[in-house]
C-alpha positions as CSV (number, residue, x, y, z in Angstrom):
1,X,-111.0,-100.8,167.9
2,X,-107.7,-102.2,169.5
3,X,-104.7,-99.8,169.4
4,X,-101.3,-100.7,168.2
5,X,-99.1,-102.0,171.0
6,X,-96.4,-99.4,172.3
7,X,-93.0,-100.2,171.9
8,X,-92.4,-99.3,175.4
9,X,-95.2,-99.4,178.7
10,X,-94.4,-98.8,182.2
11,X,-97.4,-100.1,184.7
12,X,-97.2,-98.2,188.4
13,X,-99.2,-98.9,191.4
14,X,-98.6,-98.0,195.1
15,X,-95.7,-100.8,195.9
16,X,-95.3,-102.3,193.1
17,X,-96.0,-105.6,195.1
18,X,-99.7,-106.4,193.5
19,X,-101.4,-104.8,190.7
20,X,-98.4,-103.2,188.5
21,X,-96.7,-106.7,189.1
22,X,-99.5,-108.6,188.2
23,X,-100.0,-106.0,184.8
24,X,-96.5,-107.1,183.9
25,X,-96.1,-110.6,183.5
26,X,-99.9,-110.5,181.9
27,X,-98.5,-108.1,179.2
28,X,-96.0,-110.4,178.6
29,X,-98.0,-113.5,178.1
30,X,-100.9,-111.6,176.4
31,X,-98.5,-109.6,173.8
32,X,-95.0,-111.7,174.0
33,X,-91.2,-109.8,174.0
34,X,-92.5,-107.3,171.0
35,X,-93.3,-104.7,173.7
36,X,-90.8,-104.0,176.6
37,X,-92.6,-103.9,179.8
38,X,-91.7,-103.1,183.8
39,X,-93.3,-101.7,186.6
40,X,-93.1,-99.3,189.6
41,X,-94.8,-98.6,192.6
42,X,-94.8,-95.1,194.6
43,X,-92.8,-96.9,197.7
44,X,-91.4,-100.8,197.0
45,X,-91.7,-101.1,201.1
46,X,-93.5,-104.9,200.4
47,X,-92.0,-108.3,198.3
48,X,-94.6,-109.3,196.0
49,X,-97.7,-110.4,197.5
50,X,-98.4,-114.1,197.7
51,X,-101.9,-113.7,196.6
52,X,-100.5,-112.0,193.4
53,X,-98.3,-114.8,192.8
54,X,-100.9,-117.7,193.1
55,X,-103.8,-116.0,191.1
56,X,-101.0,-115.4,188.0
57,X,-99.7,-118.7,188.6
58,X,-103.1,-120.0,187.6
59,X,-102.9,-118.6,184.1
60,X,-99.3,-119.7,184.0
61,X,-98.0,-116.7,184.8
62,X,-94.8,-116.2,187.1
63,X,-94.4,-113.9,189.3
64,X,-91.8,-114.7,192.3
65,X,-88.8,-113.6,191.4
66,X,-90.0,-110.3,191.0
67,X,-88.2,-107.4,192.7
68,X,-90.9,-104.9,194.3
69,X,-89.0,-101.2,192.9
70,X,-90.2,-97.4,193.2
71,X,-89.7,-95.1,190.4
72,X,-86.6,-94.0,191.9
73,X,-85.1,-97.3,191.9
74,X,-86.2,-98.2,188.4
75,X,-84.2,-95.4,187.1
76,X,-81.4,-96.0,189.0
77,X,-80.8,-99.6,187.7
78,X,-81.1,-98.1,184.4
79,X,-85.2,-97.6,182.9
80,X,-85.4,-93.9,182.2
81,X,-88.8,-93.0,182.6
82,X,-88.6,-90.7,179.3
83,X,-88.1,-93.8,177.1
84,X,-91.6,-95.6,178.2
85,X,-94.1,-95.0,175.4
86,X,-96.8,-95.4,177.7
87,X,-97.2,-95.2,181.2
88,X,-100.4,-97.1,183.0
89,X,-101.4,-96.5,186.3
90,X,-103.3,-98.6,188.2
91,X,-103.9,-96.9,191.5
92,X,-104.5,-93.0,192.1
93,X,-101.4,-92.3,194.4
94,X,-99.2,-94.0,191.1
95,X,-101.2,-92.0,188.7
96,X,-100.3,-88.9,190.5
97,X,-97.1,-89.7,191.1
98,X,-96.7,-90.7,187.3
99,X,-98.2,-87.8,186.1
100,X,-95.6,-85.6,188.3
101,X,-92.7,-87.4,187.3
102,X,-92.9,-87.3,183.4
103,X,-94.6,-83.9,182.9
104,X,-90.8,-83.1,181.4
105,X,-91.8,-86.1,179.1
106,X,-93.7,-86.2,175.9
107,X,-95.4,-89.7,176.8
108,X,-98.9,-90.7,177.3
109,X,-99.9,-91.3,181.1
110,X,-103.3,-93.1,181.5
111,X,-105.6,-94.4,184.6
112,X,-106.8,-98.1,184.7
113,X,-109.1,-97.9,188.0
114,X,-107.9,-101.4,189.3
115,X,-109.3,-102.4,192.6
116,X,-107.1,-103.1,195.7
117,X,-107.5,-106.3,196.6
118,X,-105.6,-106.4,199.3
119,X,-107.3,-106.4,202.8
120,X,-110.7,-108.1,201.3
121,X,-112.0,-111.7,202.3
122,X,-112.2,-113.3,205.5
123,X,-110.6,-116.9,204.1
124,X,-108.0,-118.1,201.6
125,X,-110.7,-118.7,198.9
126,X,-112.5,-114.9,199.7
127,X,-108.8,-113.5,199.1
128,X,-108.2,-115.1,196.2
129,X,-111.3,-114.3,194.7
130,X,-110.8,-110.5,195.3
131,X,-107.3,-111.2,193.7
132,X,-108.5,-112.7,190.6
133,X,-110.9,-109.8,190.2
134,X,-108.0,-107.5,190.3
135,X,-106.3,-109.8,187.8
136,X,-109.3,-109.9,186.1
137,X,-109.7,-105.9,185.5
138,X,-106.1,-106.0,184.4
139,X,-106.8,-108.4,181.4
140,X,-110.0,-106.9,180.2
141,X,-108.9,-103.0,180.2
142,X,-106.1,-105.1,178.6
143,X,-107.7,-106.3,175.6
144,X,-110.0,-103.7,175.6
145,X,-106.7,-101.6,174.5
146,X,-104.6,-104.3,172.6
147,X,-106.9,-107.0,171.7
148,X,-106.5,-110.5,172.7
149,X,-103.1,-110.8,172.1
150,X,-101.2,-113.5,171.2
């Protein structure tokens, strides 16, 4: 049974330049402006990956004006972790992390084991196809939690 969408989710990967961007704009197709959604990576050392851009593109999502930002950074432009209702994390390192940084926090932190696509397939297609896997993951623990959506 789907759960009632939080009013607030935060998704966190390692450089918030594949998965947790990726998580965002799908929450935001999926689930529309009635949930307020960003993301953070442990380091925000990488611009958001091309792959990640051209696998959300295909559903019509957008991606490439997104600003790679660590948890750090997030809160100093203003998101105080405290007020996320949910944090998801999509990568050990950013579940750790996550788990560390709001243990002063009465908010749930959970693990979606999303693979890294990055570094797999030989050619353009192979890369893509891990990407959409990735992408994939992200929309099925998705509406596994939340339903379809909108």
């Amino acid at each position: 049974m789907p759960r009632d969408l939080p009013t607030s989710v935060l998704f966190c990967c390692d450089h918030n330049a594949v998965r947790s961007p990726m998580a965002e704009g799908l929450m935001k197709k999926f689930y529309g402006m009635d949930t307020y959604v960003q993301s953070a990576g442990v380091k925000s050392d990488l611009e958001v990956d091309g792959f990640s851009i051209a696998v959300c593109e295909e559903m019509g999502v957008e991606l490439g004006r997104h600003r790679a930002r660590t948890f750090d950074e997030m809160e100093e432009w203003g998101d105080d972790l405290g007020s996320f209702d949910l944090v998801v994390a999509l990568s050990p390192a950013s579940q750790r992390a996550a788990l560390e940084l709001t243990r002063r926090y009465h908010l749930e932190v959970i693990y979606w084991p999303i693979m890294d696509p990055t570094g797999l397939g030989e050619t353009r297609e192979a890369k893509l196809d891990s990407y959409r896997q990735a992408r994939d993951q992200i929309i099925n623990n998705m509406r596994e939690m939340w339903g379809d959506g909108i």
